[in-house]
Structure formats: C-alpha cells, structure tokens
N, C-alpha and C positions, 0 to 999 in steps of 0.2 A: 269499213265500219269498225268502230272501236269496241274492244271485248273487254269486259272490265267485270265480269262475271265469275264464272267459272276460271277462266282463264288468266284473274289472279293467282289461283292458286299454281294449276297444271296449262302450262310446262312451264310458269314465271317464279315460283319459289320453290319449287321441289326438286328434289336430289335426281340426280344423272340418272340413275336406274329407272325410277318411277315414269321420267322424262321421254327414256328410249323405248319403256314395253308402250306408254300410249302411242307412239308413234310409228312401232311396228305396226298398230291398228290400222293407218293411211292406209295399209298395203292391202287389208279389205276392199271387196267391190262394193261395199257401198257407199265408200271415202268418195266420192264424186261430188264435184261443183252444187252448193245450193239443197245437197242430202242434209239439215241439221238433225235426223235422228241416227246419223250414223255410228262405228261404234265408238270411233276416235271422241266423237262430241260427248255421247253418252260415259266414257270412262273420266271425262274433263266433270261433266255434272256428278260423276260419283265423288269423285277427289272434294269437291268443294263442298258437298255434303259432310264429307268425314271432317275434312277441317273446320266445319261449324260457319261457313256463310249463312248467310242472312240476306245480302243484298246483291244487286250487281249494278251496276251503273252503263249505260251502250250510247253511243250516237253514231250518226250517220253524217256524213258528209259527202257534199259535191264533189263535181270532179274538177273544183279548185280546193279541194281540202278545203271548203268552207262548211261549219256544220247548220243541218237543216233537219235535225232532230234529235232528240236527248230522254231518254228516262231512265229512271229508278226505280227497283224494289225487288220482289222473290228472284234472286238472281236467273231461277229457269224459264219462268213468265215472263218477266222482265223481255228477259233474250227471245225470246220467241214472239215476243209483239214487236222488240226492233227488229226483228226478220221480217215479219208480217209487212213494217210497213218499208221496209229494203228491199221485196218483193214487187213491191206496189212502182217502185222506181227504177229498179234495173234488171227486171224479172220481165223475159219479151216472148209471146207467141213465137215460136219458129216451126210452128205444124208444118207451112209449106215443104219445109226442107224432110220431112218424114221420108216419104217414097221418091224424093227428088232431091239427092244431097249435092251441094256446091261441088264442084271441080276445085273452083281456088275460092280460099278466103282472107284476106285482108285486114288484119287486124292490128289496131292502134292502143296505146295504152297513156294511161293516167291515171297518177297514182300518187299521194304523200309522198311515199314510200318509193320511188320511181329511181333510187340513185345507182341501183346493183339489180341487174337481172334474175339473180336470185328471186327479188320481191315481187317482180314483173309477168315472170315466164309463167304464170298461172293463167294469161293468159290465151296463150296457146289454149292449155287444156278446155279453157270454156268454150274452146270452139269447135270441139270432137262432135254435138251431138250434128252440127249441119253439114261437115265435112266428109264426103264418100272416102272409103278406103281408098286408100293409093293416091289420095288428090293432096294439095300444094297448103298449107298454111302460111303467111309470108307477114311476119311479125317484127313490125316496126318499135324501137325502142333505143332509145337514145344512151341509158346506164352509165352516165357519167362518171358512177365513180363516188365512192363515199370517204372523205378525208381520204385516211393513205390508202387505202382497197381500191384494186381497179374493178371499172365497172364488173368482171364476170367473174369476180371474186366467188368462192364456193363452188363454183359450178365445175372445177377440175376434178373433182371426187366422179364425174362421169366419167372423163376419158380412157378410164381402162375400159369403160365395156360399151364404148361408142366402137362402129357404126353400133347403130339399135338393130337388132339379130335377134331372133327367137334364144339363139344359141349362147352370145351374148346376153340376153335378157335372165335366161338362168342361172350364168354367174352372178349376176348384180344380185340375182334374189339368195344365193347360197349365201353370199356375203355379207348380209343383213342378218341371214339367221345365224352365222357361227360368227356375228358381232366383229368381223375384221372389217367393215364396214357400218359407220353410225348414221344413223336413223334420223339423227339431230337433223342433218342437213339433204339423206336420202329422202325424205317423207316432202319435201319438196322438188327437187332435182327427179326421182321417179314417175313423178305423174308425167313429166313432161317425156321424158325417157318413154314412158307408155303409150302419150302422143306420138312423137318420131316411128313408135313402129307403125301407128294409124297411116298418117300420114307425111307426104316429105316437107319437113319445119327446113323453111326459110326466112335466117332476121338481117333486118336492116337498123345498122349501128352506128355509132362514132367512129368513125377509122381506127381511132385511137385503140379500141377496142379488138380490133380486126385479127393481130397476131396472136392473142391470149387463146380468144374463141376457135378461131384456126385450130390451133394447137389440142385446144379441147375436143374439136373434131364435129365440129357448128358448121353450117352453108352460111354464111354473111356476104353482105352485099352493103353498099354504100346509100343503095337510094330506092326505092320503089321502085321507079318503073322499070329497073332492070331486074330486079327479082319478078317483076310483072310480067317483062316480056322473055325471060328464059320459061316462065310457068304457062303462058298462052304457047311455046313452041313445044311443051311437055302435052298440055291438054287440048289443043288446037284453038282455032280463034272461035272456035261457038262454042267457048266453054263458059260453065254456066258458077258466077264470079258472086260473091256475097261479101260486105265490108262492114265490120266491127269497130266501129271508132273507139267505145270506151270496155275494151276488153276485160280491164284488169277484173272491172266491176260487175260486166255483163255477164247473166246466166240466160240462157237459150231453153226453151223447154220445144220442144219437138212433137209432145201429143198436146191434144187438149186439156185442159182440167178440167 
C-alpha cells in the first residue's frame, strides 16, 4: 500500500533526529503487523499535523503491483478507510491456529519492492501469530539485489548479535538506546530478530546470496523442499504445516472480531 499521507512528512522529509526517536517507537509492543493506532503511526500523524497537511493520497495494489484502489482527502481518514478496505483483501480469519498453532509455516512473498530482503523479511513477522513457539518458519524469497546492493544488503547491522539469545537480544536493545546503533535500518531488521527468537527462521534464496547471509548468521537453503524436509525431521512427519503465499502482504488475525 502506498502511504502518501502522514508519511510524507515522517520519516520522508525530516531531519535524522526526529527520524530516529519515531522509530525508537517500533520497539513498542504495540508496533505489530496491521496495529494502525500504534504509537510509531500516531507520532507520523502528529508530525503531519504540525507541518500543516491537509491531504493524503493511498492506493492499494495487487500482488502484481497493479493498483486496485486509490483515494484522497483528511490525510488521517483518508488512511484509515484505505486500511479499511486493505483489510477487506489481505486481512484473513486464522482463529483455527488460536489454541492450535502450526509446527511449520511456509511462507512466500511478493512484493514491488521485492529486490532486497530488507523490504521482504516482514514477512516472516506476519506469520508469528500462527506459528507455536520453537516451531520452523521457512521463508522463500528470491532478493535479487537492487543495482549495486546485493540482495541482503542492510541486513549485516544483525550479525553482531545473531544467534538471536535473550542475552544477545539485550545488546541489540542497549545499542539502540546509547544510539551506537541506528534505528533507521533496526526498526526493521528487529522485528525479524524478535521472530528468530519465536521461532527457527529458515530462507530460501538465490545462491548468489548464500555467502553474504551466511556470514550474517541466516539458515539458507537453496530450495523448499529441503528446508521442508530438514523442518518435518525437526517436528516429525505429523506435524501440523500452514502455507502463506502472499506474506509480504498477508495479516493473520488469530481471534475473532
């Protein structure tokens, strides 16, 4: 969904400081998938107030980056009715999964934005609320690579505090607050970090990719079904398997409304 609300202003024209205290915000529990009163969103609507919006413009697009809805007007209503109807389209019951969560889940992604895992890896997180603790996420993603950046571009600001470790987890977060660590590129790179300690994140990539992620401290695999069949020798073969084709996009709600 394109954000052309609020989110001209914050984090697209404002200075470093203002950039980094919203995004300390992420680090809130209520930063999660499909929350838009969170507080990260709420200091974005503050900022656009102060700077004197008026409007906001949103559309929605397929998962060919084709668009299949568009308005304009109070930048905050505006946004909240193209939620409303981005709800309507990639907003899915998963009650089942409440008192019965996946063993493995299988998740596929597409995306515009699909060239750098960076822009990708969110979708892991949308797959926390069906996934049992200790169970396998196995996240297929191609990240070709944006002009000179290779695909896992950004994503080495983890490897100091990979494996994901409670103990580990406390540095990453010291290091956000005494700012020897930026927020720019943690506020995404940590959610995923937060998944890894949920659950074991396995991606299937480009080869090409293989040495970088490696290195960063990633499980990669070449192809499905061998991330598939090391995860059924981890969970046994009655283990109970859930598949996300359009991750990037997909939110899971887990109770009823």
């Amino acid at each position: 969904m394109g954000l052309r609300g609020s989110g001209m202003i914050l984090p697209a024209v404002t200075g470093n400081e203002t950039i980094e205290y919203n995004h300390v915000l992420s680090l809130a529990p209520d930063c999660v998938p499909g929350n838009n009163n969170c507080r990260m969103q709420q200091d974005k609507y503050e900022a656009a107030r102060i700077a004197g919006v008026s409007m906001g413009i949103h559309m929605l697009v397929n998962n060919e980056s084709e668009p299949i809805y568009v308005n304009a007007g109070d930048f905050v209503r505006a946004h909240e009715e193209a939620i409303r109807n981005y709800d309507r389209v990639y907003r899915f019951d998963a009650s089942e999964f409440k008192d019965n969560k996946a063993d493995i889940v299988i998740v596929g992604c597409s995306a515009p934005t699909g060239e750098l895992f960076t822009h990708t890896c969110w979708a892991v997180v949308n797959c926390l609320p069906i996934v049992k603790k200790g169970g396998t996420i196995i996240f297929a993603t191609p990240s070709p690579g944006y002009r000179t950046w290779p695909g896992f571009a950004l994503m080495e600001f983890m490897k100091p505090f990979l494996p994901a470790s409670p103990e580990n987890q406390e540095r990453a977060l010291k290091s956000f607050y005494d700012q020897s660590n930026g927020l720019w590129t943690g506020c995404v790179w940590y959610k995923l970090y937060e998944a890894m300690l949920h659950a074991d994140v396995r991606i299937v990539t480009l080869p090409t990719n293989h040495a970088l992620a490696r290195d960063i401290g990633f499980n990669v695999y070449e192809n499905v079904e061998d991330a598939y069949q090391d995860a059924l020798s981890q969970h046994g073969n009655d283990a109970r398997v859930a598949f996300v084709p359009y991750g990037r996009y997909t939110l899971l709600n887990t109770l009823h409304a």
